[in-house]
N, C-alpha and C positions, 0 to 999 in steps of 0.2 A: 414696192409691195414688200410686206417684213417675210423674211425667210421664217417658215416653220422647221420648227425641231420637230425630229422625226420621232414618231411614236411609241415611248417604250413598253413593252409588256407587261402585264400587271404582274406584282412583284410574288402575288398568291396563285398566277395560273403557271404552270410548268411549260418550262420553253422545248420546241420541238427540234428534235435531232436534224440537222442540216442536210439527211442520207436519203431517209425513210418520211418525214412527216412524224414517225411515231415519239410521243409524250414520252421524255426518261424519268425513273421516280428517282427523285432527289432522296440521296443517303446523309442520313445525318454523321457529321465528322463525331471521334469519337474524346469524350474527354477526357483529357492528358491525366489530368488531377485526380480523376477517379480509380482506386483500387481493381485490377482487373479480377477477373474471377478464379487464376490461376493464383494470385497473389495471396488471395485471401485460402485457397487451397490448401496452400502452403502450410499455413498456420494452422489451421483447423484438422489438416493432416498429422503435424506433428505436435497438435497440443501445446504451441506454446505465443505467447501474440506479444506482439512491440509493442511499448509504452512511454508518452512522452509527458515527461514532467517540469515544472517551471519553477524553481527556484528563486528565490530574492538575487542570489549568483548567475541564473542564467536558466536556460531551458536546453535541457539532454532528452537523447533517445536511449532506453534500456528494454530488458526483456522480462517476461513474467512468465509463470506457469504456476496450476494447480497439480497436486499430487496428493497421496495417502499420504497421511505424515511415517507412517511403516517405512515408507520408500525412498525418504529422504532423508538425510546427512545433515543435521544441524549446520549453519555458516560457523567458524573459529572465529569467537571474539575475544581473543586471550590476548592479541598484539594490539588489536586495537584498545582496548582498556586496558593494557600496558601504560600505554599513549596519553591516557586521561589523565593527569593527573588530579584531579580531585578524587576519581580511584583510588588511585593511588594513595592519597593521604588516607581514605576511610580504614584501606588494605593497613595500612602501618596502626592507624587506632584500634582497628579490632587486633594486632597481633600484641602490643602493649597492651591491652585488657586480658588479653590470655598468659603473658607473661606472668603477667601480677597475680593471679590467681594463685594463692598457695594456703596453708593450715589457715582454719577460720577459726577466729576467737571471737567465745563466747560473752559478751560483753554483760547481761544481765538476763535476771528469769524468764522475761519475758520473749525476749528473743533466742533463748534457749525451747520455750517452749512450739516458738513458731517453725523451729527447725525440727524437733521431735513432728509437732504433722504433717512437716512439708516430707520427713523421709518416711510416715502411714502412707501417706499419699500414692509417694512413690512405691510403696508394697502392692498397694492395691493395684495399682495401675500395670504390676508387673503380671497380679492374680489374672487382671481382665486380658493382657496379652495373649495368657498360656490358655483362655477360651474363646481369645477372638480369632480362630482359623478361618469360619465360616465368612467372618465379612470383610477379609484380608481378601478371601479368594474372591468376592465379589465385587471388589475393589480392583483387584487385578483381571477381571472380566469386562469392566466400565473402561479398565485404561486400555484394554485391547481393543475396545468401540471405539475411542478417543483415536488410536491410532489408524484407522482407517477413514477417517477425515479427512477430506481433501484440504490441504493448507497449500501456502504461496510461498513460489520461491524465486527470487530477482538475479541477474545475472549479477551477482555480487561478490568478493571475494577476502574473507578474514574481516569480514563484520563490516565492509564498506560497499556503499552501493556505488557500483560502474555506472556513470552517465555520459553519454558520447555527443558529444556536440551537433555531430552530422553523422546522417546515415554511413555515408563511406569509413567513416573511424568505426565506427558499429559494426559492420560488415566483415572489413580488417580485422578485427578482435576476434571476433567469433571466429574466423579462419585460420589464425596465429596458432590455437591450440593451446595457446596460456590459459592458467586453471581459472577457474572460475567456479563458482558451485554452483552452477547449471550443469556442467559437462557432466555431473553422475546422473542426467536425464539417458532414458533410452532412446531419445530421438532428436539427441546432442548429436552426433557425429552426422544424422545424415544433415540434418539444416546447415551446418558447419560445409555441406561441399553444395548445396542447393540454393542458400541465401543467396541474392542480389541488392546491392545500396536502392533498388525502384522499389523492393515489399516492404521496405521499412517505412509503411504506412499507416500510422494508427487510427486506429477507430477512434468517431466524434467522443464515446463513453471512454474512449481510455486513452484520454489527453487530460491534466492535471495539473490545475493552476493553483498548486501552495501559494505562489507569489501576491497574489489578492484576495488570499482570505482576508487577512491580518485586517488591511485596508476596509474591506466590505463587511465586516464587522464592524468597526470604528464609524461606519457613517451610520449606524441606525437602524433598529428593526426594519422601517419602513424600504430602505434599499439593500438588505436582505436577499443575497441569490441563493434561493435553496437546493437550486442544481449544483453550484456550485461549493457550497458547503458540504452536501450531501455525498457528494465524488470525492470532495479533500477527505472528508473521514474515513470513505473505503480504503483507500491508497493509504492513509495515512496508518489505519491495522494493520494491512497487509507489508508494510516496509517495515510496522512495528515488531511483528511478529516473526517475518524472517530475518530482519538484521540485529534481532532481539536486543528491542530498547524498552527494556519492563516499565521505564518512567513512563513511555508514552501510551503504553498501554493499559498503564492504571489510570489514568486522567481521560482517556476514552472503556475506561471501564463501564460496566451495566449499571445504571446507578447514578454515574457520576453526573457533575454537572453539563459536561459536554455532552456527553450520549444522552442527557435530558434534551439539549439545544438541537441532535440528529434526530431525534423521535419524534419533536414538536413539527421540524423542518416537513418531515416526511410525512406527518397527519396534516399538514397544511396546504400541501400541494394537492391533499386528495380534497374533490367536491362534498358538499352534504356536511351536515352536521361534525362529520370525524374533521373538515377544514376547517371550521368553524372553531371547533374546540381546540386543536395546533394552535391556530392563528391567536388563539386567548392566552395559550400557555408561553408562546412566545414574546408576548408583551412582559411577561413575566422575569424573563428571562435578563440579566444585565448585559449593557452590550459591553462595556468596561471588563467584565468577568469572563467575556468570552472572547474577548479581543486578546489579552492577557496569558489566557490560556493556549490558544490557538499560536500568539507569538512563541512560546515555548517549545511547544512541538514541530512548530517547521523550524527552529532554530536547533532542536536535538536533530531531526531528519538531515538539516542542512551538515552539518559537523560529521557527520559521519560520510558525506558522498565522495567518492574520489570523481574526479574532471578528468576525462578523456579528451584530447583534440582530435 
């Protein structure tokens, strides 16, 4: 006669304590991978949140924060466009143009006469000076708004963005006390002795794959991630605008054809007619011109980051 297996529990009824009889409720184990709520504390405490970006070089961890722009210390980019030299060559052209500059000769009447209005011009322009008081002051009332704008600032130092390979070199750094243009934050010093390598955990919205745009452009409107083009442009102002790379921020200027390709992105993900009309304007859009584009500015971004190990 065939031995029977003995009978096991069903896998959805709770098995009984061997003491009592009584049912124990099953605790769910708790996930390792999940940011705890102290972790995320942290940050939200001191204002300022880790951010992991992907490079064509590699994928680093770095730091961000918004601030008044009142309250913050531009980054020094004098060594690192030192460093440029194609700077460098423009620096040498403009001072040989200002060399040469010396007594102008009048060559004939007609261009004698063009210099007679160009210095009316400059009279007038002096008259409208000594009565523009009113909209100087209103000008310098607009840049006092301007100035309390919240703008972004990376843990970066003399115009180059720190990116740490691993949480631990991240960690290390920020504890070291070497400068950084983070540390004029007021809430530098405490995360510098509170950080642990486990909070350097970033949020799904602020992970950053420069490395596949280039690529997801090239294959065609139709395989188009709008998530993902739409995160590269944020990231890609706000790295513009603190490590101040004026190229890249006129080619994502208002206007421009790129910020045509984020406006379309982002009317295209919405439902309704407003999806309808992206999704038209995108067709529109070349993908050659935008592949082109976008290779450019992850390749200024790229040039300027220093590697941490």
């Amino acid at each position: 006669m065939a031995r029977q297996s003995p009978q096991r529990p069903d896998a959805d009824e709770p098995e009984l304590d061997d003491t009592t009889g009584i049912a124990e409720p099953e605790v769910a184990e708790p996930d390792a991978d999940a940011p705890t709520g102290a972790d995320r504390a942290l940050w939200d405490e001191l204002r300022i949140e880790p951010v992991e970006i992907a490079l064509p070089a590699g994928t680093g961890f770095t730091l961000r924060a918004y601030r008044p722009a009142s309250e913050l210390t531009p980054t020094d980019v004098a060594e690192r466009d030192a460093d440029d030299p194609f700077l460098a060559r423009r620096q040498v052209v403009e001072t040989d143009e200002d060399e040469d500059e010396g007594d102008v000769v009048i060559l004939d009447e007609d261009v004698a006469r063009d210099f007679a209005e160009s210095d009316d011009e400059e009279k007038r322009a002096k008259r409208d000076d000594a009565t523009g008081d009113d909209k100087d002051a209103d000008d310098e009332a607009a840049a006092d708004e301007d100035s309390d704008e919240e703008v972004p600032v990376f843990l970066s130092h003399q115009g180059r963005l720190l990116l740490f390979k691993t949480p631990e070199s991240l960690v290390s750094f920020v504890r070291s006390g070497a400068p950084n243009d983070m540390s004029q934050l007021d809430s530098w010093h405490e995360l510098s002795e509170r950080v642990e390598p486990a909070d350097i955990a970033p949020l799904d919205e602020n992970v950053y794959e420069l490395d596949l745009v280039v690529e997801n452009l090239r294959g065609g409107h139709d395989t188009w991630d709008s998530t993902l083009l739409i995160e590269a442009g944020e990231v890609a102002r706000d790295l513009a605008y603190a490590l101040r790379l004026p190229a890249v921020l006129d080619m994502l200027r208002s206007g421009s054809s790129l910020d045509d390709l984020d406006e379309a992105l982002r009317s295209s993900v919405n439902g309704g007619i407003g999806g309808f009309m992206g999704r038209r304007r995108l067709k529109k859009i070349g993908a050659q011109t935008a592949s082109l584009g976008w290779r450019t500015i992850v390749g200024k971004i790229s040039a300027i980051v220093d590697w941490r190990d």
